[in-house]
N, C-alpha and C positions, 0 to 999 in steps of 0.2 A: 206153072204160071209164075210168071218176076212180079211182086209187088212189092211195091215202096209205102215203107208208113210213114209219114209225115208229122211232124208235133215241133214243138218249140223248144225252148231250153233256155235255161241260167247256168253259164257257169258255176260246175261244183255243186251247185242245186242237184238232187234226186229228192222227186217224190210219187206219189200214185199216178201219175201221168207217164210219168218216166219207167215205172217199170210195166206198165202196162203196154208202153207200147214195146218192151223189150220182150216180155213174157209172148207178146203177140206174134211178133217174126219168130221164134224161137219155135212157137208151136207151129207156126205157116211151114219153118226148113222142117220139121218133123212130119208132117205130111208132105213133103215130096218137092213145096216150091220153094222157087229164091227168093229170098226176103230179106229186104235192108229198110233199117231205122238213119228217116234223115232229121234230123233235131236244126231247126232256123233260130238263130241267136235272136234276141227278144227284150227291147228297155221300151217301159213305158214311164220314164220317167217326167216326160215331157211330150207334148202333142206331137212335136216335130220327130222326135224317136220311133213315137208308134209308125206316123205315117214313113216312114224311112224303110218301118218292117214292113208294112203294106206295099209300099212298092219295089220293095225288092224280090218278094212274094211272089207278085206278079207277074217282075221277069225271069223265072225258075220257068227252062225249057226240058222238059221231062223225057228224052225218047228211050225208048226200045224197053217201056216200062208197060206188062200190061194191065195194071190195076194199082191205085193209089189209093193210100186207107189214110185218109186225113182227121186227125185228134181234135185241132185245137186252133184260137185262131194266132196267129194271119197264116197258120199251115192250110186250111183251102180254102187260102187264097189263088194257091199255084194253079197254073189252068191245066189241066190234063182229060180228055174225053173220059176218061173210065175214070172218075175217082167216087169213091164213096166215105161218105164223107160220115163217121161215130162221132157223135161232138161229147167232147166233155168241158171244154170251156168253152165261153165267149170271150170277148172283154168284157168283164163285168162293171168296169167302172162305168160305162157309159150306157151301161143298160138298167138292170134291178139295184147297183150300187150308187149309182148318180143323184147327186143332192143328198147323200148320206155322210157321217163321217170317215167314211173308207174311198170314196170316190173323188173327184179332183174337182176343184174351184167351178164354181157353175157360170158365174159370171163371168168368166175368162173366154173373150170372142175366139181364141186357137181352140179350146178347147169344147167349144160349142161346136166351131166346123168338123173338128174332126167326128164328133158325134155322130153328126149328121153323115159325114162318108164314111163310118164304119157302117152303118146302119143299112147304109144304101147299097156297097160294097158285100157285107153279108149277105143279104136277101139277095142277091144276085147271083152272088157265089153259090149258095145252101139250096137254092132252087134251082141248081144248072144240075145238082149232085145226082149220080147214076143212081144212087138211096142214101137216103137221109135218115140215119138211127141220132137216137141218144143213148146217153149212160144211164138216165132215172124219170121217173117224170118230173121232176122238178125242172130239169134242161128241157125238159119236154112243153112245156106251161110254158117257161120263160121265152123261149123261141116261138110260142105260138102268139103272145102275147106282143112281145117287141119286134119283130118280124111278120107274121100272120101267115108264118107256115107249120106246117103237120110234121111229125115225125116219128118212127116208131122208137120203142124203148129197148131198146140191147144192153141185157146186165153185164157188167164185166165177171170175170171170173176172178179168183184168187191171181194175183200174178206168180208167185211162187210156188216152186218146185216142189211137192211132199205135202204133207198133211203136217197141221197143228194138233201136237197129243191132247187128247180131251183127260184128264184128271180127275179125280174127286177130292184130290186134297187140297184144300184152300191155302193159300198166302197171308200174309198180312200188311199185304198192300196193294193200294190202287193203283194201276198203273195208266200215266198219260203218255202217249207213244206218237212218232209219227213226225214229220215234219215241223218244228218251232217256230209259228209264223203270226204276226199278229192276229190274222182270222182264224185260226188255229184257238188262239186262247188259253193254251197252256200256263199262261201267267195266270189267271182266275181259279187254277187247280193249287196251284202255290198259294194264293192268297186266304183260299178254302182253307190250309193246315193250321190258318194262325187262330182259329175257330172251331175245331175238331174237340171233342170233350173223349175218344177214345184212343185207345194207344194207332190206330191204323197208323200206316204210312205212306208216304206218295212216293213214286220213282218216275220223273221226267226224263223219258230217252230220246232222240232225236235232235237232227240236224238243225240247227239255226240258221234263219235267212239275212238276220238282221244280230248285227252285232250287240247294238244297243238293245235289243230285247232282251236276247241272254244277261247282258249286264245286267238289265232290269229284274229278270228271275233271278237270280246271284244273292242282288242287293236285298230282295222280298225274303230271302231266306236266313240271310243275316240278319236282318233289321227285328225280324219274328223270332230269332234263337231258334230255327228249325232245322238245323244241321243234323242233328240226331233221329228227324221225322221226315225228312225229304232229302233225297237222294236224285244229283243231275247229274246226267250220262247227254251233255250235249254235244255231240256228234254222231255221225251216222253210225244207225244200228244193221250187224250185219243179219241176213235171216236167220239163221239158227239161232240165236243169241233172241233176237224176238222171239221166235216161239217158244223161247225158254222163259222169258219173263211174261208172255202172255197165261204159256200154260201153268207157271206158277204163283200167277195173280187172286187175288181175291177178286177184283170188277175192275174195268178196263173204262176210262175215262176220258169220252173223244170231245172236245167244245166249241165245234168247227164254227163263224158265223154264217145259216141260210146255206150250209153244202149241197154241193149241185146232186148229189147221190147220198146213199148211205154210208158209201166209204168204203175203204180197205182196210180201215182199223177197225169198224164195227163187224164187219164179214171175218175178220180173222179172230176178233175176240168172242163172237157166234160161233164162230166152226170149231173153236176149242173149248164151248159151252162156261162161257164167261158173260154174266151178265153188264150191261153197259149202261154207264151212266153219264146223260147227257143232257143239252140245255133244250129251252120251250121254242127257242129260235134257230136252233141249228138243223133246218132243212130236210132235207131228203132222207137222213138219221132216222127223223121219227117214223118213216115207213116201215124201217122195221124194231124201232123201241118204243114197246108200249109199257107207260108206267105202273110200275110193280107187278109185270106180266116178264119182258124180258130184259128188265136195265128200270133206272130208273131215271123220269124227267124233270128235271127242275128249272128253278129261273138262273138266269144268268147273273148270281150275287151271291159272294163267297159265303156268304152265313147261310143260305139256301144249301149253298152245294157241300158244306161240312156237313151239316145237318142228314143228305145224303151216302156223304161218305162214312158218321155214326151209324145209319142206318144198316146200311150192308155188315159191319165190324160188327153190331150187333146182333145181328138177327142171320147168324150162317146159314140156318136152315132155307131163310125166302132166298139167297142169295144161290143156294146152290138150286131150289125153284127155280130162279131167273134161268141161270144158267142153260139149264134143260130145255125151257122154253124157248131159250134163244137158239139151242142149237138145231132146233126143229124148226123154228120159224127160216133160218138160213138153207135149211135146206131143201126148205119148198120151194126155192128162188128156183132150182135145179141151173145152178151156175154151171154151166157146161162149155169148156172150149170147142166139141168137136160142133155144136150151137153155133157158137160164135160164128166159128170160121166158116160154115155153110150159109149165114147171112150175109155176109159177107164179099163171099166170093162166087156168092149163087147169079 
């Protein structure tokens, strides 16, 4: 079978979308089909941007493709009879982000229409779709909620290659990994060290989206004298290199805001029996971190989240507890690509 995955993309951007739909072709050519990743360039900086992708979307003539596996939007958007459609995003801004501070001016009239024809535009599309999965139920709620369609839940698997070594020898630091994006929150892990009363340490790995953020982590580290307690690796981490600081972490620390799923940082710091600590608001996460069973939950307030991060330094024993429990809770997901690809292409 030829199929086409379809997803979006930022310049120089990778993250769990991006290898997920690489990891995805990869496993499709290894069972027997052709399989190409087309990534549609993507600014929403302005209404006029978004609708620019939407209609370009649109005119995407797809032939001699026989199955299109659409991510994300304005990727099915593209019309193609066979496309099945895994959502992992929406726009969020105009759906559970809107009138928030993450989402765009409410009273701005371009920005209301477009709302409205994304709205109208999806449901149109997500209902044409030959099946309609999500990645968690939390995409699953939100589509049934701002659209008022049904959808089944398809967990992603790991994207990467090999297994992460499970360990019993602890680290002495938390590590926040993954993507550096303001909803991400990785600055809140920084802020946490200027409040730590144990020797722990933080290591911030990952790619930044935003310049000025990084400068903002930079400055948080200076400003705190935390040079000698937190350690930034802001550029992309390659995989082996991750599973090396995962597997040599003491607790893995994701602070995504409202994640559509639990993640690829939480499933990977599960599958190498690393307990995880994360916020009361980061979403999909807490389907599988439950507090002081596999990670721990807190609020979203540095003095909260130090206080966690003393907790685990303290107490190795609950932490390597967590750990175990996290790697059993992961693996009753039974994250399975040969799964995957049979929903898929069935």
């Amino acid at each position: 079978m030829r199929v086409l995955i379809l997803n979006n993309g930022v310049p120089f951007i990778q993250g769990g979308a991006e290898l997920l739909a690489d990891a995805l072709a990869r496993e499709l050519r290894s069972r027997g089909h052709e399989a190409e990743v087309i990534r549609l360039p993507f600014r929403w900086e302005s209404p006029l941007e978004v609708a620019d992708s939407m209609f370009f979307a649109r005119t995407i003539d797809l032939r001699e493709v026989d199955r299109v596996i659409a991510l994300k939007f304005p990727a099915y958007l593209v019309p193609h009879p066979e496309t099945v459609v895994w959502l992992l995003h929406q726009f969020r801004q105009v759906y559970d982000l809107w009138d928030t501070p993450w989402g765009p001016p409410v009273d701005d009239q371009a920005w209301k229409d477009l709302k409205a024809a994304i709205t109208f535009s999806d449901t149109a599309a997500l209902s044409s779709a030959r099946k309609l999965f999500t990645n968690d139920n939390v995409t699953q709620q939100r589509l049934r909620e701002h659209n008022g369609l049904d959808a089944r839940v398809l967990y992603p698997p790991l994207p990467d290659e090999g297994s992460i070594p499970v360990s019993d020898v602890q680290g002495d630091y938390v590590l926040s990994i993954g993507r550096v994006s303001a909803g991400k929150r990785a600055l809140l892990a920084v802020q946490a060290m200027a409040h730590v009363t144990t020797p722990v340490r933080l290591i911030v790995a990952g790619q930044p989206d935003d310049p000025a953020l990084a400068e903002a982590i930079r400055r948080t580290v200076e400003e705190n004298d935390l040079g000698d307690r937190v350690e930034l690796r802001l550029s992309f981490v390659e995989t082996e290199t991750k599973r090396e600081l995962i597997a040599s972490s003491l607790a893995v620390a994701y602070f995504p805001l409202d994640e559509d799923s639990f993640g690829y940082v939480t499933a990977e710091a599960m599958t190498a029996g690393r307990p995880v600590v994360t916020l009361e608001d980061s979403g999909g996460i807490l389907n599988l971190v439950t507090d002081g069973v596999t990670g721990i939950v807190s609020r979203a307030d540095p003095l909260d989240i130090a206080r966690a991060f003393d907790r685990i330094w303290e107490n190795r024993q609950l932490a390597a507890s967590m750990g175990r429990a996290a790697l059993e809770a992961v693996a009753e997901l039974n994250l399975s690509w040969d799964h995957v690809i049979q929903e898929l292409l069935s």
